[in-house]
Each structure stands twice: as C-alpha cells, then as structure tokens.
N, C-alpha and C positions, 0 to 999 in steps of 0.2 A: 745412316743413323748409327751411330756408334751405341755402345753398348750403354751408358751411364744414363743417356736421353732414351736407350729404352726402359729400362729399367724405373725412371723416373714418371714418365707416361705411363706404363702400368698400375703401379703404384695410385698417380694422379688419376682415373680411369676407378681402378680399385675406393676409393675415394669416395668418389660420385655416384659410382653405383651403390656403396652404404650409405650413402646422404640421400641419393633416393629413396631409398626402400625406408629409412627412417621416416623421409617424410610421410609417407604413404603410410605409414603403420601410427602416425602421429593425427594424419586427417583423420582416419577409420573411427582412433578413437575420440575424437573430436566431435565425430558424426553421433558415435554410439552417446555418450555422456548427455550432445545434444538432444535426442532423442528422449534418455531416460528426465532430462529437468522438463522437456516439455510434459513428460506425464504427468509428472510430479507437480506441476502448475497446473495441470487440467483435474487432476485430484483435489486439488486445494481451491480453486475456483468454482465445484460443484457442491465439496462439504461446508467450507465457510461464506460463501455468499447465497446461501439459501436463504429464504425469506424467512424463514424460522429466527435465523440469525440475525437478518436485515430489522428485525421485529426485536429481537435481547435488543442490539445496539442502542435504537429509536428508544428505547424501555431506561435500557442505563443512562443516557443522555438527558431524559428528561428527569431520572433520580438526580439525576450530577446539579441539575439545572435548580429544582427543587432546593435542596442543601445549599448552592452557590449564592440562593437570596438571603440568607441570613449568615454564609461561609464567607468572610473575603480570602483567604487563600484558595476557595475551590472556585472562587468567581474570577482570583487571576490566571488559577491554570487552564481555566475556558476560554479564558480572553489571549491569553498565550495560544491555542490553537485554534483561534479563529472563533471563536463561539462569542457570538453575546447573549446575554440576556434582555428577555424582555419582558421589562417589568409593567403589568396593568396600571393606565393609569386612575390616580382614586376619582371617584363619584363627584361632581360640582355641588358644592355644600347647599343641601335646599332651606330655603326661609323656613321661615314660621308657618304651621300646615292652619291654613283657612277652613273654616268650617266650608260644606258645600249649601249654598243655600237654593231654594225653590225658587222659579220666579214664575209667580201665578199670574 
C-alpha cells in the first residue's frame, strides 16, 4: 500500500466514523423530541377531551343548530362538515273539533 491509498483510507475511515457519531447524535434526538410530543399529546388529550369539554362542544353544536334554522350561511357551514339538521316535522292539520257527546 503506498502512501496516497493510505492516506486516502484514513481520511475515508475518518469519514465514517463522523457519519456515524452523527447519526447516533441525530437518533438520540430523535428519541428525545419523540418523547417530549408524546407528552405533550398526553397533556392535550386529558385537558381537552374531558367531559366538561365533551359537554361545551354538544352545548355549541346545538347553539350552532339552533341559529342554522332560521341562518342559511350557518346551515351551509354545517352541512360543509358533515352536520345536518333535523328539522321537526309540523303536526297533521286536525279537522274541525266535534263536540264529545254521551251515549246513554
């Protein structure tokens, strides 16, 4: 091995061993960041889907529902995500009211 192929190979050698240690310093933080978003979603999963909350939502949705019978732009943006309404239907119009009479 002459001098130029070693020199080369060390070099190449030198290389790899910073590409390693990069990567390795690269997972680590990789791991850590993963770690900290899991918290950070376990946090946000215990304050905003509480039933306190589960209960506003149910609360606004039925304001929203409310206003969109008489709103047509808040009846399209219910109908844009999925919501429809459902409107009662009216009463069967009754005849003329009969007196009640006895039958002896």
């Amino acid at each position: 091995m002459n001098y130029w192929q070693y020199r080369s190979s060390v070099i190449i050698a030198f290389v790899c061993l910073v590409l390693g240690l990069a990567i390795v310093v690269i997972a680590r933080s990789n791991v850590l960041m993963q770690q900290e978003i899991q918290q950070r979603q376990q946090r946000l999963n215990t304050s905003i889907f509480t039933p306190q909350a589960q209960q506003i939502a149910n609360n606004v949705l039925q304001d929203m529902g409310s206003v969109a019978s008489t709103n047509a732009p808040m009846r399209a943006l219910l109908a844009k995500h999925g919501y429809t309404l459902q409107t009662p239907q009216p009463a069967p119009a009754a005849g003329p009211l009969k007196p009640v009479t006895e039958e002896k």
